[in-house]
N, C-alpha and C positions, 0 to 999 in steps of 0.2 A: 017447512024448513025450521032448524031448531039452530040457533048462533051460538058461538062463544067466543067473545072480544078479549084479544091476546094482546097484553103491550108489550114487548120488546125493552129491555132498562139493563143498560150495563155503565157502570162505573168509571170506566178507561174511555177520556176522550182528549183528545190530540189536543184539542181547542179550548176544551173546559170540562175539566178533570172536576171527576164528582159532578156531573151534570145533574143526574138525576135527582137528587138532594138539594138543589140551590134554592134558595129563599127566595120562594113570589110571595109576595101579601100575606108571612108569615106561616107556609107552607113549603112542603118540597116539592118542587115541580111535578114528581112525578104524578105526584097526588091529583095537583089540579086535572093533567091530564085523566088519568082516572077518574076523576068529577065528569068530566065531559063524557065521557065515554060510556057511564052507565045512564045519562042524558039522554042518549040513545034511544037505549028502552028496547034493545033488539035479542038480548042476551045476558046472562053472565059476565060478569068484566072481571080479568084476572092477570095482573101484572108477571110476567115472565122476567124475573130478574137474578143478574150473575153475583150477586152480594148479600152478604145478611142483613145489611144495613137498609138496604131498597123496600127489604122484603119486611122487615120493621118497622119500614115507613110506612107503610103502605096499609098492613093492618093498624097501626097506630090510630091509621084514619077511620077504621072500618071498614077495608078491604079486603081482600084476598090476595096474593103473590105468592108462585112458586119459587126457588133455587134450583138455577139452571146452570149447568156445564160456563166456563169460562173459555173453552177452546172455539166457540160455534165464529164462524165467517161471517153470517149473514144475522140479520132481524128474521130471516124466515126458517133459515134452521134453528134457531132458539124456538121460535113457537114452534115448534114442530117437537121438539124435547116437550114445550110447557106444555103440549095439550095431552098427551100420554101421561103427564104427572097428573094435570088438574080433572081431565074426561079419560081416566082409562076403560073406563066402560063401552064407548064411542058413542052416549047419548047426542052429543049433539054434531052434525053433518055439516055444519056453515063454520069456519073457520075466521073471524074477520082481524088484520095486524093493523093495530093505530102504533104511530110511531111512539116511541115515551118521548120526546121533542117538539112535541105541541100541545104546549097548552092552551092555547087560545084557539083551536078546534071544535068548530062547531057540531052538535048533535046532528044537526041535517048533515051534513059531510061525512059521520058515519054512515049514516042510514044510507047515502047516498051510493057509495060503496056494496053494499049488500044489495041494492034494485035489481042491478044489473041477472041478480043469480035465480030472478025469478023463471028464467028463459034456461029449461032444461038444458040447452043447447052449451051453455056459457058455462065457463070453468072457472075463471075468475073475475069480481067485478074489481074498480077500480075508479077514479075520479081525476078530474082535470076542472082548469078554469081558462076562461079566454085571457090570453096575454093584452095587456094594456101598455106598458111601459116599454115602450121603443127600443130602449137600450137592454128589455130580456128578452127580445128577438133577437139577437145574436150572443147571447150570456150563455157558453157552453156550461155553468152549473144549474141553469133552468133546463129543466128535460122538460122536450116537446112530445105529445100523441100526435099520430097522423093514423088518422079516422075514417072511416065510412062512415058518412049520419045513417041511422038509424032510425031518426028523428030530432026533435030540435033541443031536448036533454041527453039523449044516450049515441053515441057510435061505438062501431067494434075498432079497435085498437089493429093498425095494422102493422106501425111500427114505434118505437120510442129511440127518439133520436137527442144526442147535446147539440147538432147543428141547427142551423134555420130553415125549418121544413116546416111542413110544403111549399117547395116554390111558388111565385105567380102573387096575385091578390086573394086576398080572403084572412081567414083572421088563424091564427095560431094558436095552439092550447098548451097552457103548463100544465105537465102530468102532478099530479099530488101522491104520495107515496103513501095512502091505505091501499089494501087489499082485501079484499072478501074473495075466500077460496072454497068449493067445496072441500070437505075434507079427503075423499079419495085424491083429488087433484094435488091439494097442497104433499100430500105422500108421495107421489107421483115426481113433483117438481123438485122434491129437495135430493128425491132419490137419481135424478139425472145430473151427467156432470156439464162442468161450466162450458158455454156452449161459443164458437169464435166469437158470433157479434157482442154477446155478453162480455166477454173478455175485453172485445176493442171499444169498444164503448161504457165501460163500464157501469153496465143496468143488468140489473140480476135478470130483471123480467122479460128481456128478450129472448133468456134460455126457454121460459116457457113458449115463445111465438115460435122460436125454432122449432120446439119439437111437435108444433101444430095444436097447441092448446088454445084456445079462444080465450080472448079477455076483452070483454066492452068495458065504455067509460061512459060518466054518469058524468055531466056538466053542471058545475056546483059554480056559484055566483064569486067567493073570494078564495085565496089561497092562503091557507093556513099561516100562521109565522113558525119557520122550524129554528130552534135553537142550536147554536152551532159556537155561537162565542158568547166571550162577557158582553160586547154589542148588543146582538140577539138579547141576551137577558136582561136587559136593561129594558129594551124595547118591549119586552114582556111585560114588566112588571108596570111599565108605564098603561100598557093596553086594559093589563085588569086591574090595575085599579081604579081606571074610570066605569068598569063594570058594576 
């Protein structure tokens, strides 16, 4: 299998306009995240971004980023543009989308993501961690997996819910928002339309369980921090600078 790590970076956010740009430790975020991500070691890392400014940034650092369409709905139809701009040849068959809102993402947490697609079987992989904190067992903005084990790192994903599932005793998983897709699959997903549970629930990735796609999840030890406000950023920049 041959990767290539797509971040997602658009400009327009409700919460924290010019996200992708905000100063960590003298950096624009989007960057750090892109540090991590070529950390990896799985792939080429190539920023998918709706701005000249992103895409500026990004090689400023040393990297690569495409300009992508500003009309897309999703992080997954944007890569989905970015990989036809950056692999129009189709050398590479593995698909992986780190969010551009983590920067404090660990390299194991990509790689982690990708395992799963060693199993022919599997369409897309995907990551979780065991919920600890009492009060995000019932936090409809923690999305839950509910799992088959597989074994004691990987289950197959049977549904992603904002409720508190699985009832009963036993421990719950926050879903973490990578994806490693094959590339026919990711063609496949953004080519169907939004599906009811998707709708009511608002998770993209349940269009893919409806239409019968497989996605396991890889249990990775912390959950990422996603940036989402001037909070979150703060929080950020406290986290790496003790790096």
């Amino acid at each position: 299998m041959t990767a290539i790590i797509l971040i997602p970076a658009r400009m327009a956010s409700t919460r924290l306009p010019g996200k992708p740009l905000a100063d960590i430790q003298g950096e624009p975020m989007i960057v750090h995240v892109w540090r991590r991500a070529c950390e990896a070691g799985i792939g080429e890392v190539v920023v998918a971004a709706d701005a000249p400014e992103i895409v500026a940034a990004v090689e400023a650092a040393g990297g690569r980023a495409v300009l992508t369409g500003m009309h897309h709905q999703s992080g997954s139809d944007r890569i989905f543009e970015a990989l036809g701009l950056a692999d129009p040849g189709g050398l590479h068959d593995i698909v992986v989308n780190v969010q551009g809102d983590l920067p404090t993402v660990e390299a194991a947490t990509v790689r982690a993501a990708f395992q799963p697609l060693a199993d022919p079987a599997v369409d897309i992989g995907t990551v979780c961690a065991q919920i600890t904190r009492a009060e995000e067992r019932i936090d409809p903005n923690v999305v839950k997996v509910v799992g088959s084990p597989l074994s004691d790192t990987q289950m197959r994903a049977l549904y992603f819910t904002r409720a508190t599932a699985p009832h009963g005793e036993g421990p719950l998983w926050h879903h973490i928002g990578l994806y490693a897709y094959r590339r026919a699959a990711l063609a496949r997903f953004v080519a169907l339309p939004p599906s009811a549970l998707e709708q009511r629930e608002k998770l993209e990735q349940l269009r893919a369980l409806e239409a019968g796609m497989r996605i396991d999840v890889s249990v990775v030890g912390e959950v990422p921090l996603g940036v989402d406000t001037p909070h979150d950023l703060e929080r950020a920049r406290v986290m790496l600078a003790r790096k």
